[in-house]
C-alpha positions as CSV (number, residue, x, y, z in Angstrom):
1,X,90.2,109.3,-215.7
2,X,91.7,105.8,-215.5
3,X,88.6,104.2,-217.2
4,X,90.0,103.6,-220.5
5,X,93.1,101.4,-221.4
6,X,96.4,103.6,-222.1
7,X,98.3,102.4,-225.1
8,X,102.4,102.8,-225.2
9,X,103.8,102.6,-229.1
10,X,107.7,102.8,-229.8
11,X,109.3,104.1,-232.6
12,X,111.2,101.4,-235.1
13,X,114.7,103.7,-234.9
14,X,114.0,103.6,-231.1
15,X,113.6,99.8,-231.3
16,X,116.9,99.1,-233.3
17,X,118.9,101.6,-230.6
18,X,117.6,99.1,-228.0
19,X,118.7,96.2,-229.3
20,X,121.9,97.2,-230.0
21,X,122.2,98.7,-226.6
22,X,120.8,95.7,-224.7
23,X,123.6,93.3,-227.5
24,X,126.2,95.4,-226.3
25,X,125.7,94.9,-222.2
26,X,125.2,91.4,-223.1
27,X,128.5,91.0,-224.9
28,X,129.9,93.1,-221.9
29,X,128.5,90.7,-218.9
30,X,129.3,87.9,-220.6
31,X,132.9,88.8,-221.6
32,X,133.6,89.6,-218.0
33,X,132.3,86.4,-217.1
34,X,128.9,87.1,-215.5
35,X,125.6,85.4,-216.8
36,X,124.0,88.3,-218.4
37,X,120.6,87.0,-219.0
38,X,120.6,87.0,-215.1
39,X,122.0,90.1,-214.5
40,X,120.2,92.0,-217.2
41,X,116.7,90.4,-215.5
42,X,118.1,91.4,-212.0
43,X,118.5,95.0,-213.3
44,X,114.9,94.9,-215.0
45,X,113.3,93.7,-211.6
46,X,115.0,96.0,-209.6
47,X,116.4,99.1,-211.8
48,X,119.3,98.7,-209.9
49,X,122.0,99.9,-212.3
50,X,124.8,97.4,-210.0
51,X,123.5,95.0,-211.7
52,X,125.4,95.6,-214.8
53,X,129.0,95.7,-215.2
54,X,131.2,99.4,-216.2
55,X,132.8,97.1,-218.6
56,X,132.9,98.8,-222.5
57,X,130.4,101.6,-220.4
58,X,127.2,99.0,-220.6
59,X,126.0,100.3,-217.1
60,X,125.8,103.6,-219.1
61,X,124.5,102.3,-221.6
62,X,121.4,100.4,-219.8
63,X,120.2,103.1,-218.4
64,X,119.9,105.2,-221.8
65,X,117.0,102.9,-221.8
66,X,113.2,103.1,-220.4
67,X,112.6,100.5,-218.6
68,X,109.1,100.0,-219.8
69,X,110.9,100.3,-223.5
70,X,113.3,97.7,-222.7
71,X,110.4,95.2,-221.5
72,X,108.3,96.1,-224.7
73,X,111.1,95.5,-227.2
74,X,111.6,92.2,-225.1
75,X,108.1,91.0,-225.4
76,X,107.8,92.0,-229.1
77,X,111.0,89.7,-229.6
78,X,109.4,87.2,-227.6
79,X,106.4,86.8,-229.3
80,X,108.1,87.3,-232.8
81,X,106.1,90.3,-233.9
């Protein structure tokens, strides 16, 4: 059963409500003075929805989101596909 590799696709719309959602907690950690690339990475590694402030809803927001959606639109960006 677990022989064969499993692939995970996503579609483009979902893509572009990612990014907006994962702009948006940005711009809401960072106005309330946190460092959001540390607190969005502390809420990947743990899925620990603290991590991210109430602030404009983000922590709502955040969790809209797959984790496993959020990494893969993270690594496409990365990697500039």
């Amino acid at each position: 059963m677990f022989d064969k590799t499993m692939t995970f696709t996503l579609e483009r719309d979902r893509e572009s409500d990612i990014r907006r959602i994962l702009t948006t907690v940005y711009d809401a950690l960072k106005e309330k003075g946190y460092n959001p690339i540390n607190q969005i990475v502390g809420y990947i590694l743990s899925e620990d929805p603290t991590y991210i402030t109430t602030y404009n809803n983000a922590r709502s927001l955040i969790r809209r989101i797959d984790r496993d959606e959020l990494l893969q639109v993270l690594v496409k960006s990365y990697l500039g596909e």
